[in-house]
C-alpha positions in Angstrom: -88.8 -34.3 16.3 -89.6 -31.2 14.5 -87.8 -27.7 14.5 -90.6 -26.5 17.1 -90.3 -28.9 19.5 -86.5 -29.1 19.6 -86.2 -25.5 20.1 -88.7 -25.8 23.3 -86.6 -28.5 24.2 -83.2 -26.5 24.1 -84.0 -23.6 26.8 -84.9 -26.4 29.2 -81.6 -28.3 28.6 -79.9 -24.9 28.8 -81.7 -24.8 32.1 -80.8 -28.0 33.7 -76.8 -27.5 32.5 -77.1 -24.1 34.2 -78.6 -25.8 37.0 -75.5 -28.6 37.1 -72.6 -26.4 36.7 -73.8 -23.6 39.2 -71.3 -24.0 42.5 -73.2 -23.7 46.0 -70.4 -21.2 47.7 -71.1 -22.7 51.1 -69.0 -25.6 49.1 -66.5 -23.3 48.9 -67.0 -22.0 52.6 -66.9 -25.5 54.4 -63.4 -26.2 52.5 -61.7 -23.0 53.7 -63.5 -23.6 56.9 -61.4 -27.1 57.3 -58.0 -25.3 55.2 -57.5 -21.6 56.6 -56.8 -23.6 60.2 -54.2 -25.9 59.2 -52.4 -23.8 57.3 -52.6 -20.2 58.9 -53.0 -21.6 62.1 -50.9 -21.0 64.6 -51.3 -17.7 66.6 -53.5 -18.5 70.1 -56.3 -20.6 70.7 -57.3 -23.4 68.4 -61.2 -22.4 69.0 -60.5 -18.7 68.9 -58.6 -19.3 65.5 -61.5 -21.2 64.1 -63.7 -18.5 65.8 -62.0 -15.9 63.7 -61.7 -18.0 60.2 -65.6 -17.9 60.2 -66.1 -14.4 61.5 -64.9 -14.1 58.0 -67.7 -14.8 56.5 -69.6 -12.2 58.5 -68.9 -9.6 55.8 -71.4 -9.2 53.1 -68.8 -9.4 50.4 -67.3 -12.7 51.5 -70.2 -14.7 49.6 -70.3 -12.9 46.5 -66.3 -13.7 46.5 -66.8 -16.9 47.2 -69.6 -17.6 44.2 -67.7 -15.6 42.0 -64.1 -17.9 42.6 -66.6 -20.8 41.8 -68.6 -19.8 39.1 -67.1 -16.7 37.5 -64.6 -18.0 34.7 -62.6 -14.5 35.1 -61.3 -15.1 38.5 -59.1 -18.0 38.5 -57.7 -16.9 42.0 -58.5 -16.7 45.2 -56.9 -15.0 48.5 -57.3 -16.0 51.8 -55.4 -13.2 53.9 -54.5 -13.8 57.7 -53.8 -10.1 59.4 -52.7 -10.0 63.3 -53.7 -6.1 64.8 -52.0 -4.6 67.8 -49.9 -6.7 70.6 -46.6 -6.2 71.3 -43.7 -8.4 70.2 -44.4 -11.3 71.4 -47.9 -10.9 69.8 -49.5 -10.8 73.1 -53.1 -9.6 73.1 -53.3 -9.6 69.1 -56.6 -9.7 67.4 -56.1 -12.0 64.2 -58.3 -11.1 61.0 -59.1 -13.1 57.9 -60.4 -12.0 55.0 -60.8 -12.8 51.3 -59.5 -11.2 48.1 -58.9 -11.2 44.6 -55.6 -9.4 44.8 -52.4 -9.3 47.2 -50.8 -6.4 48.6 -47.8 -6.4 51.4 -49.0 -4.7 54.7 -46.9 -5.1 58.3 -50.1 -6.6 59.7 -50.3 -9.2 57.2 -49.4 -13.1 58.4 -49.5 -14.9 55.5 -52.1 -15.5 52.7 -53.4 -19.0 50.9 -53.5 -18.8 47.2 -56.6 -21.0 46.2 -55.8 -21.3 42.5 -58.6 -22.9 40.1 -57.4 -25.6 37.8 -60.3 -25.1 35.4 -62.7 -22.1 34.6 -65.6 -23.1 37.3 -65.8 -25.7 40.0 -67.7 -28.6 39.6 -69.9 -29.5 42.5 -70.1 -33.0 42.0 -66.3 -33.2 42.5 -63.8 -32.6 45.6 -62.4 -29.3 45.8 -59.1 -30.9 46.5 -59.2 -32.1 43.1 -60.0 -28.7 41.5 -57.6 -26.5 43.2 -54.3 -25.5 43.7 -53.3 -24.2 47.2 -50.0 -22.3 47.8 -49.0 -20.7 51.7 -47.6 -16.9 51.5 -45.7 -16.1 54.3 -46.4 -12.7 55.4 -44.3 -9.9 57.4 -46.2 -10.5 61.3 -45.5 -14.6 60.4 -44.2 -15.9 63.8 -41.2 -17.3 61.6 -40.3 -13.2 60.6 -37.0 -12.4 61.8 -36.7 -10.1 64.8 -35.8 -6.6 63.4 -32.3 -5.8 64.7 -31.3 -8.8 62.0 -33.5 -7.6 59.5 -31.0 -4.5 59.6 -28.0 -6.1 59.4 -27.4 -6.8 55.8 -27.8 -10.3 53.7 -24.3 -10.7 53.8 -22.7 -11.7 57.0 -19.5 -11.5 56.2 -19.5 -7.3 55.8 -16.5 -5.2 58.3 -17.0 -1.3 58.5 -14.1 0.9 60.1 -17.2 2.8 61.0 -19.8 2.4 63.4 -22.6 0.9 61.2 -25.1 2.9 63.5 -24.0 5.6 65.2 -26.3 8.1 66.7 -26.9 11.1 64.6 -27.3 9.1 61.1 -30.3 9.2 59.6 -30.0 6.5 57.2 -30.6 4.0 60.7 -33.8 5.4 61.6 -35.1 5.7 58.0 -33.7 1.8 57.8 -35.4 0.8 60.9 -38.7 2.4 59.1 -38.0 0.9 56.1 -37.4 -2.6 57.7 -40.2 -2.3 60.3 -42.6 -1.8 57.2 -41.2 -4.9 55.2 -41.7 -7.4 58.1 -38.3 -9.5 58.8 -39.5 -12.1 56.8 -38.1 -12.0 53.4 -40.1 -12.9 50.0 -37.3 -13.8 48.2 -36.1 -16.4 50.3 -39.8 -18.0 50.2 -40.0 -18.0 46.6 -36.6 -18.8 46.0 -37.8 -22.3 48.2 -40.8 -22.4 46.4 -38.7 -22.7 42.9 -36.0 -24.6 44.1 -38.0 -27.7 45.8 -40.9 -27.7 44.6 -41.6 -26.5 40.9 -37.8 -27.1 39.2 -38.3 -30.5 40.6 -42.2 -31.2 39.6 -41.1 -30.2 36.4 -38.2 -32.6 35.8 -40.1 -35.4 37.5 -42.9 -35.1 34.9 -40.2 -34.2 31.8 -37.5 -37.2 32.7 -41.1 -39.7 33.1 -42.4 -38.2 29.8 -39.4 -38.9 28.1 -38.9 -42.7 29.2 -42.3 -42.9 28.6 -41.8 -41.3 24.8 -38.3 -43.2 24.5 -40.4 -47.0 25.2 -42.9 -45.8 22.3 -40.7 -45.2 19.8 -38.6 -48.2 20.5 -42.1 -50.2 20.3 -43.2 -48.2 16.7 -40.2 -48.6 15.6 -40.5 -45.2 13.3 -38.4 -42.0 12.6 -41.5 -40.1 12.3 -42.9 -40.3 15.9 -38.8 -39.7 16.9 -38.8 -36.1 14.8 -42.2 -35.7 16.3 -41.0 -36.1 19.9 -38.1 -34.1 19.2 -40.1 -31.2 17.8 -42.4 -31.2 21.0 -39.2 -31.6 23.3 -37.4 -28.4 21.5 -38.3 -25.7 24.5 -37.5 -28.1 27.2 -33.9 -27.0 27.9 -34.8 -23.5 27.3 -37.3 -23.7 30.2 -34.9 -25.8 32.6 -32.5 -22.7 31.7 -34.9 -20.1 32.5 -36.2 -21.6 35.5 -32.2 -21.8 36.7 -32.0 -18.4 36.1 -35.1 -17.8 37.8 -33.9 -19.6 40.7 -30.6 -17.9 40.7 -31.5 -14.5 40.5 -33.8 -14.9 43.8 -30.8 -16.4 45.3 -29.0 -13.1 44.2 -31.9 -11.0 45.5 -31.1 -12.8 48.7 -27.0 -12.4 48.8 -27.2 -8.4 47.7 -25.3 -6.6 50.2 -27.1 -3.5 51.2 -25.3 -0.7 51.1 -26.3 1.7 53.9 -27.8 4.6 52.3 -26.0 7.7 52.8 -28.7 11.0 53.4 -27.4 13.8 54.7 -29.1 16.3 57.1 -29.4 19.4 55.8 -30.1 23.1 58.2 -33.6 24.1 57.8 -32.1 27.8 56.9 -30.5 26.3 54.0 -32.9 24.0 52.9 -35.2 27.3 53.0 -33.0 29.3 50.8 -32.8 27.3 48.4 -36.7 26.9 47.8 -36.9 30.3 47.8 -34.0 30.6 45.1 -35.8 28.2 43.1 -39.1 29.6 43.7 -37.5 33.0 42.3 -36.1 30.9 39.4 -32.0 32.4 40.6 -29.1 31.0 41.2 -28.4 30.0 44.6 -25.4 32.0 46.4 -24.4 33.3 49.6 -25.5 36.3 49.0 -29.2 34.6 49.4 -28.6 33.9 53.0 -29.2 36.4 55.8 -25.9 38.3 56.4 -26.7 38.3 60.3 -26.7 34.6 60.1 -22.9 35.0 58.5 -21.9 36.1 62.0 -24.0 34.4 64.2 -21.8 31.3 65.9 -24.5 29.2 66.7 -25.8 28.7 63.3 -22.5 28.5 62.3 -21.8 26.1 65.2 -24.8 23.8 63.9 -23.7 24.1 60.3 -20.6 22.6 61.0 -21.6 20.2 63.2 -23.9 18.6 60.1 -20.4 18.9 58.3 -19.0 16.7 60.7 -21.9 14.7 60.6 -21.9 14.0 57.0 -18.1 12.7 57.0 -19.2 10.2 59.1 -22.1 9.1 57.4 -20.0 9.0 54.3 -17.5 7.4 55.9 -19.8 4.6 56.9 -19.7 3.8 53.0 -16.3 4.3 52.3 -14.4 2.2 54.5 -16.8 -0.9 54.4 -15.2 -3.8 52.9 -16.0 -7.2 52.8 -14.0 -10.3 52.9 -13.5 -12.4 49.6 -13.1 -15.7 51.3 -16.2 -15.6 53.2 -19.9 -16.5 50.9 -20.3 -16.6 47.5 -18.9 -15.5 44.0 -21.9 -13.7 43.6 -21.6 -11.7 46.6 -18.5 -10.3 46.5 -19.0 -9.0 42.6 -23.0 -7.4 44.2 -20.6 -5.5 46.5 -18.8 -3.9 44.9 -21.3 -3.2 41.9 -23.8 -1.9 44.5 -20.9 0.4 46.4 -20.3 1.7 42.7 -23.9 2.8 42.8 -24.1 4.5 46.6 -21.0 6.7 46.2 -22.3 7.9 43.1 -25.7 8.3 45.3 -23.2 10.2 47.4 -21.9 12.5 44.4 -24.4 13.3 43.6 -25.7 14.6 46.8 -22.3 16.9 47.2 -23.0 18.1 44.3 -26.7 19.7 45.3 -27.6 23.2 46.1 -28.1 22.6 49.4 -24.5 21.1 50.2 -22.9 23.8 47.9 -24.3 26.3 49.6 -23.6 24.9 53.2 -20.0 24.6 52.1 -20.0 28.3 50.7 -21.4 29.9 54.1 -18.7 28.1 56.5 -16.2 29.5 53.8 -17.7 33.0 53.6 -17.3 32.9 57.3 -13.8 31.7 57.5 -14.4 28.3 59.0 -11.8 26.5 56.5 -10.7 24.1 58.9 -14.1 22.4 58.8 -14.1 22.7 54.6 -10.4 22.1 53.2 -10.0 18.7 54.4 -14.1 17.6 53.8 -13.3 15.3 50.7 -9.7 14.0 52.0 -11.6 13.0 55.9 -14.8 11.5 53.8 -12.3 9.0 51.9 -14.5 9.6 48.8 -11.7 10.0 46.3 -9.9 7.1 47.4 -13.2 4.6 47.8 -14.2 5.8 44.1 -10.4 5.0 42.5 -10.9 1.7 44.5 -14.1 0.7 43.5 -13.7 1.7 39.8 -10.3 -0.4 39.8 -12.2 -3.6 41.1 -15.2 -2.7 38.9 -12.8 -3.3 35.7 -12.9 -7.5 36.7 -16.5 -7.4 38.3 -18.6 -5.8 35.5 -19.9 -8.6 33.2 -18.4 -11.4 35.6 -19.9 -14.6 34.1 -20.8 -16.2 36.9 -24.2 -16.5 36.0 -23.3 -18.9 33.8 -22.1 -21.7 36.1 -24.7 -21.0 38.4 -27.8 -21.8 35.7 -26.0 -24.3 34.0 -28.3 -27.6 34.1 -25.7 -30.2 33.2 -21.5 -30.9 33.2 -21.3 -29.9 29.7 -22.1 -26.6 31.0 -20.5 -26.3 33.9 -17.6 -26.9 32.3 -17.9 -24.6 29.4 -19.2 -21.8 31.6 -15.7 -22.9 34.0 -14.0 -21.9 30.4 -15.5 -18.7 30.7 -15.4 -17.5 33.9 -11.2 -17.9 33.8 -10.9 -16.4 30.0 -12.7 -13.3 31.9 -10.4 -13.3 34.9 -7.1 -14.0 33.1 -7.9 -11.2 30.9 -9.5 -8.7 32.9 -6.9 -9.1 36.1 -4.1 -8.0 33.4 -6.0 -4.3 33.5 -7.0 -4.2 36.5 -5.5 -3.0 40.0 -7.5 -5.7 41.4 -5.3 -7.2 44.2 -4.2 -11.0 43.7 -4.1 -11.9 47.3 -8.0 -10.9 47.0 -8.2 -12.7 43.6 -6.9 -15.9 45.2 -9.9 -16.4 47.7 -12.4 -15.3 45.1 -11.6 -17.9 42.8 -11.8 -20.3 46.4 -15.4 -18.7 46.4 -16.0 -19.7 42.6 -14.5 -23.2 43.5 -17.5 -23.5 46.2 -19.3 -22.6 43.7 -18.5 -25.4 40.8 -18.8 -27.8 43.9 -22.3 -26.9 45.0 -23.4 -26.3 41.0 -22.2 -30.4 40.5 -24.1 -31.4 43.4 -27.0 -29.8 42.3 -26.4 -31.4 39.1 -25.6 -34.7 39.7 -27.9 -34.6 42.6 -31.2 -34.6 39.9 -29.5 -38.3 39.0 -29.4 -41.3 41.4 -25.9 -42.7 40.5 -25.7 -45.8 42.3 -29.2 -46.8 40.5 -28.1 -45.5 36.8 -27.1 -48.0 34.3 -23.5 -48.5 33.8 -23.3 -47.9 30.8 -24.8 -44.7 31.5 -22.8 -44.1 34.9 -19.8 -44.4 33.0 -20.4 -41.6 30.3 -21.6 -39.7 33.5 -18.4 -39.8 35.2 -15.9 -39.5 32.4 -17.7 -36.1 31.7 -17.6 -34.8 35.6 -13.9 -35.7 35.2 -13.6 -33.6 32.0 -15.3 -31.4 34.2 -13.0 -31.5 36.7 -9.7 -31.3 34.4 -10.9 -28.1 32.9 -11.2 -26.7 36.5 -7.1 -27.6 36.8 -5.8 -26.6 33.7 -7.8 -23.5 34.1 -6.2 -23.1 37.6 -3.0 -23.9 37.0 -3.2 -20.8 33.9 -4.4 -18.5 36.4 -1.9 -19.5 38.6 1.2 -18.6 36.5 -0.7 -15.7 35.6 -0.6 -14.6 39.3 2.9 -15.1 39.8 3.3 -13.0 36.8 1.2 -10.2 37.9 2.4 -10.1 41.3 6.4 -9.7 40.3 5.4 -7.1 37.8 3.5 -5.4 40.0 6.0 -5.5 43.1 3.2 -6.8 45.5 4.4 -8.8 48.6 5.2 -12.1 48.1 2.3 -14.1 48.8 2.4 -18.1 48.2 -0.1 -18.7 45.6 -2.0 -21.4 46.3 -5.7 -22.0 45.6 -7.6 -24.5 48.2 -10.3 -26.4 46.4 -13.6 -27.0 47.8 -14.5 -29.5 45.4 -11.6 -31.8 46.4 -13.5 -34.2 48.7 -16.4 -34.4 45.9 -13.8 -35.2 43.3 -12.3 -37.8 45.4 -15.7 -39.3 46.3 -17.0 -39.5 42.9 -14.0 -41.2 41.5 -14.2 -43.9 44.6 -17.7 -44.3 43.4 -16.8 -45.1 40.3 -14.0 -47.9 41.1 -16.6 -49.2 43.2 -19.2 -49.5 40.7 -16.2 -51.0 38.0 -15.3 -53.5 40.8 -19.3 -54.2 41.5 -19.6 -54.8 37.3 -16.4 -57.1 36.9 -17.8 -58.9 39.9 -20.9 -59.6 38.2 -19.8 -60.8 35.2 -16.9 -63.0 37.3 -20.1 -64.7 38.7 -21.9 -64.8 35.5 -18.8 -66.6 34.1 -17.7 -69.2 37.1 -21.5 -70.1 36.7 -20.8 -71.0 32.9 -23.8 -68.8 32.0 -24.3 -65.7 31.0 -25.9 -62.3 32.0 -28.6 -62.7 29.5 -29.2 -66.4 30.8 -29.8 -65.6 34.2 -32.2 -62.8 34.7 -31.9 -60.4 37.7 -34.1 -62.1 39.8 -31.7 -65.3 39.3 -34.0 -67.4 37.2 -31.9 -69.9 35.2 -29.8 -70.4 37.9 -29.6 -73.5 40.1 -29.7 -73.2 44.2 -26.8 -72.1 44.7 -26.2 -70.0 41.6 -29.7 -68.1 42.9 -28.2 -67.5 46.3 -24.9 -65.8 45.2 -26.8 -63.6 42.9 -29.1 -62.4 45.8 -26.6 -62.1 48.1 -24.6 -60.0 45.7 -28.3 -57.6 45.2 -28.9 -57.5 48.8 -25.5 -56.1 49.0 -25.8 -53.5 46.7 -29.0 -52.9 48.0 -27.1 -51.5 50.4 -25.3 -49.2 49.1 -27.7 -48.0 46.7 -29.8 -46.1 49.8 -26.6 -43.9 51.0 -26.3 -40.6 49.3 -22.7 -40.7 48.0 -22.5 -37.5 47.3 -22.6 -36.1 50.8 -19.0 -35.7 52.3 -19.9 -34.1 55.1 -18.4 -36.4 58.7 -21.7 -37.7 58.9 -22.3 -39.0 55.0 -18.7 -40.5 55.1 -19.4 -42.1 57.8 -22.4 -43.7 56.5 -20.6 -44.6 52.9 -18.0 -46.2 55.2 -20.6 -49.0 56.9 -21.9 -49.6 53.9 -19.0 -50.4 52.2 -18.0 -52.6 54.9 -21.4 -54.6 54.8 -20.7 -55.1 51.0 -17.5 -56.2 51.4 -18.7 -58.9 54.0 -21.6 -59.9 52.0 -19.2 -60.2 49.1 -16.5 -62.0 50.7 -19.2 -65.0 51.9 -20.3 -65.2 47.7 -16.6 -65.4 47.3 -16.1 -68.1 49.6 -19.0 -70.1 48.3 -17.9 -69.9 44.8 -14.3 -71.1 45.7 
């Protein structure tokens, strides 16, 4: 074939390919016809929602997004967005919108969105959707799971105690919350996410890694070469690093989660003041007194309302300064976002004294004798006293490395990072005025902590199915783990006692509950248990007069009988090999319990056989 006729050949090829790859966007219409139901159902009628899912295609846009998600390699996303209008609380009477976008954005009305995410540039028609796209559910802040606003209010932490009424009329941080939460939906985002990461992508990701590596491991043991080992080991290098960052991805949506709000502090200011001062700053001078009418000076009932926000503003502060929190309730990580956030609002607070406006209110009560409602302002708000508090804790809770134990991935660690956390406490508690009858439940709180991080931990391995071998190295380094965590208490203890006779402090018995006792307990009976399960083994191996190699694991090599003791002795530990033994809740002991008892009885009938 000549130049000529290939190149009158080409534009036709061109064609057909064109012709292939192009995606029909009904394609793409029928499979968010049969999706958007399922999974933003919910809200009425099944008909009606179906009704509404393709009045979405009703507006002239929807088809040119639709072709352009197909064929358009620039938009590797698609949004389906579900919006509920009017209704009242219960959502009675609600009209329910869908539409399609390229982009999110966070409106009240919303009720969730899909994320239809592309796997390659364009879809092929000739191949399921299903198999070309990946779907992720959005909750939104109308979703019928949002939380009802009075709770929405209260802050993440539970476990908050104000001497002051959290919201008491006249403050107008509590309608400006109420706003503020009303336009942020109760659900929250975090939370989502943080569920997202923790079940679903942290996991995919060491499914596939832990698979990829037995895989990798079974090749080089078949090639038998160092060169495909340092190969593997290059391509493995950012694997750790990226089961760090997704820890620390995980953990700091927890955080956004546990932050303890604050109430923000805004004080109402007289309109005659707020006037004078733009006008002072309008005229580029300083703002005094002498800016204010001098009729007004003498007039009680401006005077009468200026003191009355006085009053007003003490409370509000007040609402700040006497909240506390208790150290024995929630996490580590709670009780240090406390008292770095309180840091932060009376500084908020300062800084709002310190305004013209406030200035100047202060200087027109005093102009017109009313001390009684000036002289005591800063001694009635507490302020002094809260800032010397907060700056005293502040000493132990700036650079507090819990962080560490809470992204660690494995014992190693959590152990080092258990190292750290008490250098930091043993150090910083010797500077600090930071009571040790509040440091003794925060390091119950880190305790919950190291037991929940060791779960998590050992809860990515299956321990009853892990080789020995393996199981063994396993525990010997959770009870290294655990050993650190006493010598490192029992330091802190005597450093307690220390602290609390030189600082006078009421006697207090210093004693430090730990919640990983039951776990530590559990994990070692696990371990006798598998020791016992071993020696058994190789007792029957031996009264047999063969060996573990002779008999495989399905018995073969073994006569009758020999076969029957060795399944009887699998079927047992069958058993125990479906119970989670690291739950230690009632329930999970319970369960541990009966299936001890059936091994026992299945191994006491081998026993009798073989005597």
């Amino acid at each position: 074939m000549d130049d000529s006729e290939m190149s009158a050949v080409a534009p036709a090829s061109a064609e057909i390919e064109r012709t292939v790859a192009y995606c029909d966007p009904n394609i793409v219409k029928q499979y968010l016809l049969n999706l958007v139901p399922v999974l933003l159902g919910g809200h009425g009628d099944d008909d009606d929602e179906f009704e509404a899912v393709r009045s979405m295609f009703s507006f002239p846009d929807s088809s040119d997004k639709c072709r352009a998600f197909a064929n358009d390699p620039s938009v590797p996303v698609l949004y389906v967005l579900k919006e509920i209008d009017g209704g009242d609380e219960q959502m009675a009477f609600s009209t329910v919108h869908f539409a399609l976008a390229f982009e999110l954005c966070w409106k009240p009305t919303h009720a969730g969105s899909i994320a239809l995410i592309k796997r390659s540039a364009t879809l092929d028609p000739s191949t399921t959707l299903s198999k070309q796209i990946q779907v992720m559910n959005l909750p939104g802040p109308a979703s019928s799971g949002a939380a009802p606003l009075p709770a929405a209010l209260g802050a993440a932490d539970p476990h908050v105690a104000s001497d002051g009424a959290f919201g008491s009329a006249g403050g107008s941080k509590d309608r400006s919350t109420a706003v503020a939460a009303a336009a942020m939906g109760g659900v929250n985002p975090y939370e989502a996410l943080h569920a997202y990461v923790r079940f679903a992508v942290s996991p995919y990701f060491n499914a596939y890694v832990s698979a990829k590596e037995k895989a990798e491991q079974l090749a080089s043991q078949n090639a038998g070469s160092d060169g495909f080992r340092d190969d593997k080991d290059s391509q493995q290098q950012g694997i750790p690093m990226a089961k760090k960052k997704l820890a620390e991805l995980e953990l700091s949506l927890l955080h956004l989660q546990q932050n303890m709000d604050i109430p923000e502090v805004m004080l109402n200011i007289h309109p005659v003041i707020v006037r004078t001062v733009a006008e002072c700053r309008h005229q580029g001078v300083r703002t005094t007194v002498d800016a204010v009418d001098p009729e007004l000076l003498s007039d009680s009932s401006f005077l009468n309302q200026l003191q009355g926000d006085v009053n007003g503003w003490i409370k509000e502060i007040q609402k700040v300064t006497k909240l506390d929190r208790d150290p024995g309730s929630g996490t580590t990580s709670q009780e240090i976002n406390f008292w770095l956030s309180m840091e932060r609002a009376l500084e908020r607070i300062e800084d709002q004294l310190q305004s013209d406006a406030i200035v100047l209110s202060m200087d027109v009560l005093k102009a017109a004798k009313r001390f009684h409602a000036t002289v005591s302002f800063r001694t009635d708000t507490g302020l002094k006293e809260a800032a010397e508090r907060v700056t005293r804790y502040n000493v132990l809770m700036k650079d507090f490395p819990i962080n560490e134990l809470l992204s660690a991935t494995d014992i190693g660690h959590i152990s080092s990072s258990v190292e750290q956390i008490f250098a930091h406490i043993n150090k910083k508690l010797k500077l600090t005025a930071y009571p040790v009858r509040r440091a003794l439940p925060l390091v119950e709180a880190i305790s919950r902590d190291f037991n929940d991080q060791l779960i998590k931990v050992l809860g990515h391995v299956r321990l009853t199915y892990m080789d020995y071998s393996d199981f063994d190295k396993l525990f010997r380094e959770t009870q290294g783990a655990f050993e650190t965590w006493e010598s490192q208490v029992k330091e802190f203890a005597n450093l307690a006692r220390d602290i609390t006779r030189k600082r006078s402090e009421k006697f207090i018995p210093i004693k430090i509950r730990a919640a990983h006792a039951l776990l530590q307990e559990r994990f070692h009976f696990v371990f006798q248990f598998r020791q016992q399960h071993e020696q058994l083994q190789h007792t029957i191996v031996k009264v047999m007069g063969g060996s573990s190699s002779a008999i495989g694991s399905d018995g073969s090599g073994a006569n009758a009988g020999d076969t029957a003791a060795i399944d009887e002795i699998r079927v047992a530990y069958d058993v125990v090999k479906a119970v989670d033994v690291l739950d230690v809740t009632p329930e999970g002991t319970d369960l541990w319990e009966r299936a001890e008892t059936s091994y026992n009885e299945r191994v006491a009938r081998v026993e009798n056989q073989i005597i």
